[in-house]
N, C-alpha and C positions, 0 to 999 in steps of 0.2 A: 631249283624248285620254282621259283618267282618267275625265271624265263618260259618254265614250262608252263605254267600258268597264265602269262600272257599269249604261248602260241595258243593254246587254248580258247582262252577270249576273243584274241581274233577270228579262228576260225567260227567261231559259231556268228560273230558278226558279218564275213561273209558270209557264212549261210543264210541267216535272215534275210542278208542286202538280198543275194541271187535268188531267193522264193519272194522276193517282191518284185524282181524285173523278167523273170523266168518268162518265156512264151507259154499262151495256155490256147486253148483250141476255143475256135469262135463259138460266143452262145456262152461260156462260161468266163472265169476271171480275165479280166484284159491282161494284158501283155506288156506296158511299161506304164510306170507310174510319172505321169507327168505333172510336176510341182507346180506347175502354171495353173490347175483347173483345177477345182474341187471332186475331189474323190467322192461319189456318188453309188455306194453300194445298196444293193435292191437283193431282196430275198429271193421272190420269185418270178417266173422268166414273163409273167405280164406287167411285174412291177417293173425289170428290167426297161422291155420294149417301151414303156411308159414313160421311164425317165429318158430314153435316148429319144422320143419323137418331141418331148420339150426340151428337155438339155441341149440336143443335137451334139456340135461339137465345141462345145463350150464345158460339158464337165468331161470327165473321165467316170464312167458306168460301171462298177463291178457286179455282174452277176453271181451269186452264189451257187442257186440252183441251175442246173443243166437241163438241156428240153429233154422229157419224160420221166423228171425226177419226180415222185411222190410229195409232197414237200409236207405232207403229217408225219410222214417216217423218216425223214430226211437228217442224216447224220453227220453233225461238224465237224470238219477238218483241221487240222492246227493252222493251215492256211485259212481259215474264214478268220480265227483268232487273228490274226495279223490283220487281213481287212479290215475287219471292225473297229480296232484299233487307231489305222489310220485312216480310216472315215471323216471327212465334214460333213456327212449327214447318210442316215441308214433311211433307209424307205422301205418299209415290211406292209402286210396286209393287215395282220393284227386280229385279234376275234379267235384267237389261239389258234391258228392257220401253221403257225412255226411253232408249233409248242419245243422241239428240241434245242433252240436257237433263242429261245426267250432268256437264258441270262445274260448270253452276247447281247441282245437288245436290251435287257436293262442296264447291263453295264454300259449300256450307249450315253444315257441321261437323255438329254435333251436333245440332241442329236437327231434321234430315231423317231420319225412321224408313218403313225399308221393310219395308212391312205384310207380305209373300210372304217374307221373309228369315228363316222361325223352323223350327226344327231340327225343328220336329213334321209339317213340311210333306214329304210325301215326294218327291222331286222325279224329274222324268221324265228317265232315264239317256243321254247320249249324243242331243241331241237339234238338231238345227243343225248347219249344214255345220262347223260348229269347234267343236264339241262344246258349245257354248252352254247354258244351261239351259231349260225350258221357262217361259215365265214366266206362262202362261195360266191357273194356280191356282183364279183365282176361280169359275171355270165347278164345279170341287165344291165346296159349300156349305157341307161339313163347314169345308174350307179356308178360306170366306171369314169363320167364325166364328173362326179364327185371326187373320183381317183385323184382324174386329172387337174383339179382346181389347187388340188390339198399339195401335191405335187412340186405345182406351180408355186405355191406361197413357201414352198419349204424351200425350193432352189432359190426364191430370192432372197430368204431370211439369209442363206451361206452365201450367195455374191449379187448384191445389191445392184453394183455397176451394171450388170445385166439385166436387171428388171425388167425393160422394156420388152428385150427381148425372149426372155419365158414366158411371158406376157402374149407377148404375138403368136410364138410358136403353139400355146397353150390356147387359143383362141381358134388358131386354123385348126387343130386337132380336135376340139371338142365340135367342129362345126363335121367336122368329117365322121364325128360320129352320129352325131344326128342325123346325118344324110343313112346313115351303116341300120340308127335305130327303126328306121321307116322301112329299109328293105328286109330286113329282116322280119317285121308283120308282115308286112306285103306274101313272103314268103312262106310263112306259116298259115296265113288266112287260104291257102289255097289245098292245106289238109283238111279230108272230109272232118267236118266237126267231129264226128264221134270215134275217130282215129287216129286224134289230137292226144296221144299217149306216148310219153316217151320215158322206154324202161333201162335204165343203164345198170351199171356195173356196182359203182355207187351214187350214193347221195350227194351232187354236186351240180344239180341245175333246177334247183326248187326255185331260184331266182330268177330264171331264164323263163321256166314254165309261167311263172307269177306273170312275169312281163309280155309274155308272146300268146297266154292262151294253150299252155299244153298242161297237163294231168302228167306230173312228174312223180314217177315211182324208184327203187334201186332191190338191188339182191343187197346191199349192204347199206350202214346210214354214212353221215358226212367223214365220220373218221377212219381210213382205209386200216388202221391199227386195232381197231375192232373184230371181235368174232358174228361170223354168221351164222343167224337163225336156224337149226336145221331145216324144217317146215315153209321157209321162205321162198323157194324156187317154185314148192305147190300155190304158194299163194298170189306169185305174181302171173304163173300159168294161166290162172283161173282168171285173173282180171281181164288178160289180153282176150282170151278165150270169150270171155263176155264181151266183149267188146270187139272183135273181130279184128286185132290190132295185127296188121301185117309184119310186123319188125319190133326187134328189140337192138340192142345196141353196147357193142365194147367198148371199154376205154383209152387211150394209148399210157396211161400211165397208174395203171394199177398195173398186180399182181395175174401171172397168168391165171394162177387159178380161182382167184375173183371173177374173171372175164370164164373161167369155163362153167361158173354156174350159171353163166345167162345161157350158156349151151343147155344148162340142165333144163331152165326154163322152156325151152323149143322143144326138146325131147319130151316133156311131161304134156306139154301143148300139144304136141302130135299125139299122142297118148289117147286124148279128148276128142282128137277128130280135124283139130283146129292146125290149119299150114300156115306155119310161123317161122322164119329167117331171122339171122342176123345180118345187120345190115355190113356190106360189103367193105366199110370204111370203117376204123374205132374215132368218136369224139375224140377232141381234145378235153381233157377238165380241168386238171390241176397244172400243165403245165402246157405251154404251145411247141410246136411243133420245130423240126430243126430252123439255123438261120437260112435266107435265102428260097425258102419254099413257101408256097402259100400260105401256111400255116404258122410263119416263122414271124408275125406279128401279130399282137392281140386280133388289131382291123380285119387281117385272115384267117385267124383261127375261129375268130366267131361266126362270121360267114363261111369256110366250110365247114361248122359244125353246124348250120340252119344247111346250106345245102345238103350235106350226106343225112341230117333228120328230114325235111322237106320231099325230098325226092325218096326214102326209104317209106315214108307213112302214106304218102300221095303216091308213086306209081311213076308220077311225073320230073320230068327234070325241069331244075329250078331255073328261073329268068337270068339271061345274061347279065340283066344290067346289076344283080348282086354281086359281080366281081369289080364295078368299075368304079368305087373307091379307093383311092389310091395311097398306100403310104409317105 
């Protein structure tokens, strides 16, 4: 009995060792655990992109979520329990953004720094069927240089000896976003003002609207786990329709059939008289796009999502020079 119970033991000790070194596919958990760096797990995949343009190769970055995951519906794996575990520090959004993943985060303690939780952030009032906050922050760029500062001070508080160097790293990245935050109005100022309306899937760019000058509407609010309005498709018809709004816009990371009541919106538009598309491209919102694609780092996710809006409300294709920030 006592021997059976020691093979026992051992095995499930290999099994934990081998789902801590197992290969995982790029854009989500890395693939060896290397003792030498601090293990740096990040919820979502702009939180990810964020720690690896300051970390560089200095930590070891565990993504949780994968590009297109939902991350309000998003559901823990026994493997995220093991990350979180061996975490020196979790880096989440915060503003109940992970609501499923909130006791892993609190069982973080101190550990766990939410990048969106800083008092310079101005936050969207009364926003969620229970007054919830808006936690979509990142979408203005002023904001996610906020991210990036919070970020920084957290990778130093876990390796000191580096300091300098998150420091620099965190420095050329915020300056690359200020370059990012310029072309981006640039880009928007060139929709006819009264076309400056962008209607998505859901509610996930009231921040973006705030900061660039657009009239931010959705078929659904910030929490993709909510039910829709019936009435709602008729009400944002009529808006575009007033407003002769050429385009509406899908998501890449909702539900199809969130994304086909923006279809009902166009149909009910046509209904009225009014010729209205959806635009050829889905944003990105909740999550960026695979690794290695334009999309596959916050700095291009945000620019092709001012591209595919710029060129879908305007007629015109957007300026080259929006792509020549470089990761």
């Amino acid at each position: 009995m006592a021997l059976r119970k020691f093979r026992t033991l051992a095995f499930v000790v290999y099994v934990l060792g081998f789902s801590l070194t197992a290969g995982c596919k790029e854009g989500g958990k890395e693939d060896v655990v290397q003792a030498a760096k601090p293990i740096v797990v990040c919820t979502t995949t702009m939180i990810s992109d964020l720690a690896r343009q300051i970390g560089n190769d200095r930590v070891q970055v565990v993504g949780i979520m994968k590009p297109g995951t939902d991350p309000h519906s998003y559901e823990p794996t026994p493997d995220d329990v093991i990350w979180f575990k061996k975490a020196d520090l979790v880096l989440y959004n915060g503003l109940h953004l992970e609501g499923r993943l909130l006791d892993m985060i609190r069982n973080s303690g101190s550990k766990a720094v939410a990048v969106a939780e800083d008092t310079r952030i101005k936050l969207r009032s009364k926003a969620g069927a229970e007054g919830a906050p808006d936690p979509h922050c990142w979408w203005n760029v002023r904001y996610f240089m906020m991210y990036a500062e919070r970020a920084r001070d957290a990778l130093i508080q876990v390796d000191k000896k580096s300091e300098q160097f998150y420091s620099e790293r965190a420095t050329d990245y915020i300056a690359k976003l200020e370059k990012v935050d310029g072309q981006i109005r640039d880009a928007i100022g060139r929709i006819p003002k009264e076309q400056r309306v962008l209607i998505t899937s859901h509610d996930a760019f009231f921040y973006y609207g705030e900061a660039y000058g657009l009239k931010v509407d959705a078929v659904l609010g910030i929490n993709t786990d909510a039910e829709v309005r019936a009435l709602r498709a008729n009400e944002l018809a009529k808006m575009v329709t007033e407003a002769r709004v050429p385009a509406v816009f899908h998501e890449t990371s909702v539900s199809d059939a969130l994304n086909r009541m923006i279809n009902r919106v166009v149909e009910i538009a046509a209904g009225e008289g009014h010729t209205l598309h959806v635009a050829e491209e889905a944003l990105y919102s909740d999550s960026l796009g695979p690794p290695k694609s334009p999309s596959g780092t916050y700095i291009g996710a945000i620019l092709e999502n001012t591209r595919i809006v710029s060129e879908a409300l305007s007629g015109h294709a957007m300026s080259e020079t929006a792509g020549r920030v470089k990761d």
